[in-house]
C-alpha positions in Angstrom: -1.0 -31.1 16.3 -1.8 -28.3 14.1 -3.9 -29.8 11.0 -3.6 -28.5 7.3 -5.1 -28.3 4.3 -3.9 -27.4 0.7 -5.8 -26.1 -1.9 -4.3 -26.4 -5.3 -5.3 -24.9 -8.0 -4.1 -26.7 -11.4 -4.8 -23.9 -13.5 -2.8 -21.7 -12.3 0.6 -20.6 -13.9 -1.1 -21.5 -17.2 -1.2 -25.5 -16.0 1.9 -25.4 -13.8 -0.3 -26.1 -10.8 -1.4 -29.6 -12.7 2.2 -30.2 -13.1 2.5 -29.5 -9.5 0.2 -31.4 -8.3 2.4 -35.0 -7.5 4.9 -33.0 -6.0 2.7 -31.1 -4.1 1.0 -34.4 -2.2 4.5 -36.0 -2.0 6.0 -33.2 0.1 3.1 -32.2 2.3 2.0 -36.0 2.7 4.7 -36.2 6.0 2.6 -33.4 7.7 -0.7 -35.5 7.2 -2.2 -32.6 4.9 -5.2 -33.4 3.0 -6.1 -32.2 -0.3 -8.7 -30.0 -2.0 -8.3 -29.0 -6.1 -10.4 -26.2 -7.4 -12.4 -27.1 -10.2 -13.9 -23.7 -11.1 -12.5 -20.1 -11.1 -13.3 -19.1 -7.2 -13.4 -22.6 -6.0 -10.6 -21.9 -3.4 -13.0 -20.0 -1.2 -15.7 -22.4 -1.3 -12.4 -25.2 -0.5 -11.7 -22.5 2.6 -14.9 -22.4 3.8 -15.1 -26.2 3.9 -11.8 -26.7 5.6 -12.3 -23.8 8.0 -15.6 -25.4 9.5 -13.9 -28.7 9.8 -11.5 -27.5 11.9 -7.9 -27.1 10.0 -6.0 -24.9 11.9 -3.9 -24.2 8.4 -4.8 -23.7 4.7 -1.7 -23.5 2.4 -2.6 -21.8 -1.0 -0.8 -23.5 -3.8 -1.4 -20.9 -6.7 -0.8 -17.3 -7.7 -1.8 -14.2 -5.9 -5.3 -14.8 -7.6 -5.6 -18.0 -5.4 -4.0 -16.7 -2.4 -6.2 -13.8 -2.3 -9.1 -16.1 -2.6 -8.6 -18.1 0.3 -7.7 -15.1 2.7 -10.8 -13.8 1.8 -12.5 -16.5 2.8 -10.5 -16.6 6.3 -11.0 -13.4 6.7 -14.6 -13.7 6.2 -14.8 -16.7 8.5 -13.6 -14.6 11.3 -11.0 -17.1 12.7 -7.2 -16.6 13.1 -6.6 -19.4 11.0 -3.0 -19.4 9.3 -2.5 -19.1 5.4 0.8 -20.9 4.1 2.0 -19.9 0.4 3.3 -22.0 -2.1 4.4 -20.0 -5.5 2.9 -21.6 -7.8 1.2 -19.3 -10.2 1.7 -16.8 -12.9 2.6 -14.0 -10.3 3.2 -14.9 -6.6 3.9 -11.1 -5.3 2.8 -11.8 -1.8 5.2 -14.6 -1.5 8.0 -12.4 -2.8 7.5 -10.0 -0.6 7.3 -12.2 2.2 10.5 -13.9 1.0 8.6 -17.5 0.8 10.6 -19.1 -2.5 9.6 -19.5 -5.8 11.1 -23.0 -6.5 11.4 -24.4 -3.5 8.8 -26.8 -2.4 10.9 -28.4 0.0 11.6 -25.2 1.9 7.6 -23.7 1.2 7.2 -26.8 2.9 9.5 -26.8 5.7 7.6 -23.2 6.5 4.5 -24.3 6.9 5.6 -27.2 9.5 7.5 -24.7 11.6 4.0 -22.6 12.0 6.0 -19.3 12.1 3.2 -16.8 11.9 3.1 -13.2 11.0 0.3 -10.7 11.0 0.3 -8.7 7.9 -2.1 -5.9 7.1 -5.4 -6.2 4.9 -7.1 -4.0 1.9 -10.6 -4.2 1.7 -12.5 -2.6 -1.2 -16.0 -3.3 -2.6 -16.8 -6.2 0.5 -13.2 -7.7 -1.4 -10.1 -8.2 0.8 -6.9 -8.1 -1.2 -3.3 -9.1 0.5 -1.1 -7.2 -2.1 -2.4 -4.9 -4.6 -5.8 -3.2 -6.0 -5.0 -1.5 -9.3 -6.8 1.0 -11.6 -6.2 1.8 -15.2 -3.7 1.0 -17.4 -2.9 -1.7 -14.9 -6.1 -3.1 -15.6 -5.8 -2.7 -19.4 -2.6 -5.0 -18.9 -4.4 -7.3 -16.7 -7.2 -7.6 -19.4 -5.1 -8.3 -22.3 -2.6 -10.8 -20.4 -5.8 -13.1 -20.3 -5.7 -12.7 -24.0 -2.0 -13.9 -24.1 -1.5 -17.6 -24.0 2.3 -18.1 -24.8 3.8 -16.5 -22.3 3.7 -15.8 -18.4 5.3 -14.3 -15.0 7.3 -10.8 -15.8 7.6 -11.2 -19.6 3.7 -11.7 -20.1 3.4 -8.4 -17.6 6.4 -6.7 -19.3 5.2 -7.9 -22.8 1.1 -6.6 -22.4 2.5 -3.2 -20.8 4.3 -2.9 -24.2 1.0 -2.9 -26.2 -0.7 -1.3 -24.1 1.7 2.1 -24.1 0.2 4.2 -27.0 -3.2 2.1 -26.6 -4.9 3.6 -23.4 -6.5 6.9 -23.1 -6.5 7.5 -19.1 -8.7 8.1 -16.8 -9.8 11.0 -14.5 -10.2 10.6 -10.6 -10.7 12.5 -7.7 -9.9 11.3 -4.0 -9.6 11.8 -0.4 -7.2 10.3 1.7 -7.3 9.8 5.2 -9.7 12.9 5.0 -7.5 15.2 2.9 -7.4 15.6 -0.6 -5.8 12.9 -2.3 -4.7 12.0 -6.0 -6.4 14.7 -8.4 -7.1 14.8 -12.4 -6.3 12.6 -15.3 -4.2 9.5 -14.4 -2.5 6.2 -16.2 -2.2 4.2 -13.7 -3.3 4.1 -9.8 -2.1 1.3 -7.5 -2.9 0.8 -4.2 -0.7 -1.5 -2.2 -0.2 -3.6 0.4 2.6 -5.2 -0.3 5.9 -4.0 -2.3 5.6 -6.1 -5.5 3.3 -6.2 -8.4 3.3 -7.8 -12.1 5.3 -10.8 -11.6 8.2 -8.6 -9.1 8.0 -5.3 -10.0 8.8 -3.3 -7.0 5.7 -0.9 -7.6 5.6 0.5 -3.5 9.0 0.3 -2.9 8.5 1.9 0.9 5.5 -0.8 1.5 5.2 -2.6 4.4 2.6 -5.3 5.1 3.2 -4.5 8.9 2.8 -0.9 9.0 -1.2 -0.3 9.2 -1.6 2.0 5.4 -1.4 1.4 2.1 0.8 2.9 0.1 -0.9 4.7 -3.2 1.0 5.0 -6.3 0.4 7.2 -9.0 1.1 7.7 -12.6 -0.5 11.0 -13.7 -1.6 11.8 -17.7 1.6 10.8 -18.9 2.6 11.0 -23.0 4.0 7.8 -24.7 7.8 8.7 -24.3 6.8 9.2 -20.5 5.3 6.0 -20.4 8.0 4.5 -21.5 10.6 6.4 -18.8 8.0 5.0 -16.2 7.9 1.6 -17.0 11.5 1.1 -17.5 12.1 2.9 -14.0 9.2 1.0 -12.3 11.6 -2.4 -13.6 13.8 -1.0 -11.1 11.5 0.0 -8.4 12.8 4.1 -9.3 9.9 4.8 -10.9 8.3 7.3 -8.0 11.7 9.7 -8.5 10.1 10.9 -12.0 7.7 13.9 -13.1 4.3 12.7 -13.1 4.5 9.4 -10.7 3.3 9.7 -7.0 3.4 7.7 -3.5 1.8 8.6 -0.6 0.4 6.3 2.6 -3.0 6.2 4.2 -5.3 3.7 5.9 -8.3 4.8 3.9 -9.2 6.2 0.8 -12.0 7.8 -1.2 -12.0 7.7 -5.1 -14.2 8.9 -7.7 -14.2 8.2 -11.0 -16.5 9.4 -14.0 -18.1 5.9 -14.3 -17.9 2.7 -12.6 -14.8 1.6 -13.1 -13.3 -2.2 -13.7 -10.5 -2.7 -11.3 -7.9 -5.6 -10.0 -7.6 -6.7 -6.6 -4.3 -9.6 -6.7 -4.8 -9.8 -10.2 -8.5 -10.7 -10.2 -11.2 -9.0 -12.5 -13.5 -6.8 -11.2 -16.4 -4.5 -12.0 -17.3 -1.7 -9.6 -20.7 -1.3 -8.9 -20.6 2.2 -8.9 -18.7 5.7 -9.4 -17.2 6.1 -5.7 -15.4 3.2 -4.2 -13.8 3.4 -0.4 -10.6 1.5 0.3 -9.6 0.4 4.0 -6.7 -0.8 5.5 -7.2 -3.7 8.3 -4.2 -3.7 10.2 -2.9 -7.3 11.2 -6.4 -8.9 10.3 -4.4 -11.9 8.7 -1.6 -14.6 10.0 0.3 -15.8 7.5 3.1 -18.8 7.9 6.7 -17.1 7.1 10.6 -18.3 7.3 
């Protein structure tokens, strides 16, 4: 019989992974799981890595997209097709949306995992860093940055309520890119995603036209837009229209060149990072990763 392993991470969802946690061993306790509980932002890959060389054919990521990116990576590094189960339990579980895994349900998250129903989706790679749904630049990050600052609220009102602030606050960025070998996105931007998947921020539908199966990333972009335009985006991004407007862009590529003026600080599933220098390359690994999926 396949053998599992969850990692929970009790921090995540601002505690609700603690609160979690009985639950959590009570339903998976009838598949003979075993346990491993992060102590330590980035524990989940060392927890991988551990499970992976002791054999577990399955590592179920009880968390937000932060954790569930952090244990594909370290599948993905391992080099083994071993399966990832979701279980939403975080302050945005986009992958999990996307693959319609539920939100409350722990029963059914579950029931998926025991019925080993596996789907290879695609991979971003960026800076030596898989991601699974999104890597964002600018303003996105500006969000991202102040959310951690934000300790009363989370899910789509802490996105939707930091995106608020951060409207008239910042100033842009220029970049220059190549797609696929072509010219790509060009001049002053707000806001760049790259994506993997279709949702970002809790369930915004950022790449509406995303698939996970289709080999590219979509790239979105929001070009030097003015405060009232800003505000059109966002309010059209809420319902997934926002690439029908002046300024906002989507094309698809499986890889990508960008330059920016100066390192830049990025996102990859809502994780900080720093680039460590001006030009960064994106790649598209098509279906590097089985995931478990109804």
């Amino acid at each position: 019989m396949p053998r599992t392993f969850v990692i929970l991470n009790p921090n995540s969802g601002r505690g609700r992974g603690r609160r979690l946690e009985p639950l959590i061993r009570e339903t998976f306790k009838f598949q003979g799981a075993e346990f491993g509980l992060t102590q330590s932002p980035g524990d989940e890959e060392r927890l991988a890595r551990v499970a992976i060389d002791n054999g577990f054919d399955r590592i179920v990521a009880v968390g937000g997209d932060g954790t569930t990116s952090n244990v594909a990576h370290a599948i993905l590094e391992s080099g083994r097709r071993v399966a990832l189960g979701l279980v939403p339990g975080g302050t945005g579980c986009d992958l999990a949306r996307t693959l319609d895994i539920p939100q409350n349900d722990l029963a059914r998250c579950a029931e998926i995992v025991a019925a080993g129903k596996v789907q290879a989706i695609d991979v971003g790679k960026l800076e030596g860093r898989h991601f699974v749904n999104v890597a964002g630049f600018g303003f996105d990050m500006a969000v991202l940055e102040r959310s951690f600052r934000v300790k009363w609220l989370r899910g789509e009102l802490l996105y939707l309520y930091c995106a608020l602030l951060e409207m008239k606050a910042y100033p842009g960025f220029a970049l220059k890119s190549r797609v696929d070998g072509a010219p790509g996105p060009f001049g002053n931007h707000m806001m760049v995603i790259v994506a993997n998947a279709r949702k970002f921020g809790g369930g915004f539908a950022i790449a509406p036209e995303a698939s996970v199966t289709d080999g590219r990333l979509d790239i979105v972009t929001f070009g030097d837009l003015g405060f009232f335009a800003r505000l059109r985006a966002m309010g059209a991004l809420m319902k997934g229209e926002h690439t029908r407007l002046p300024g906002v862009a989507a094309m698809q590529g499986t890889n990508a060149i960008f330059e920016f003026a100066a390192p830049p600080s990025f996102e990859t599933d809502g994780e900080w990072r720093q680039a460590k220098g001006n030009t960064l390359t994106i790649t598209t690994l098509p279906a590097a990763l089985d995931v478990l999926v109804p």
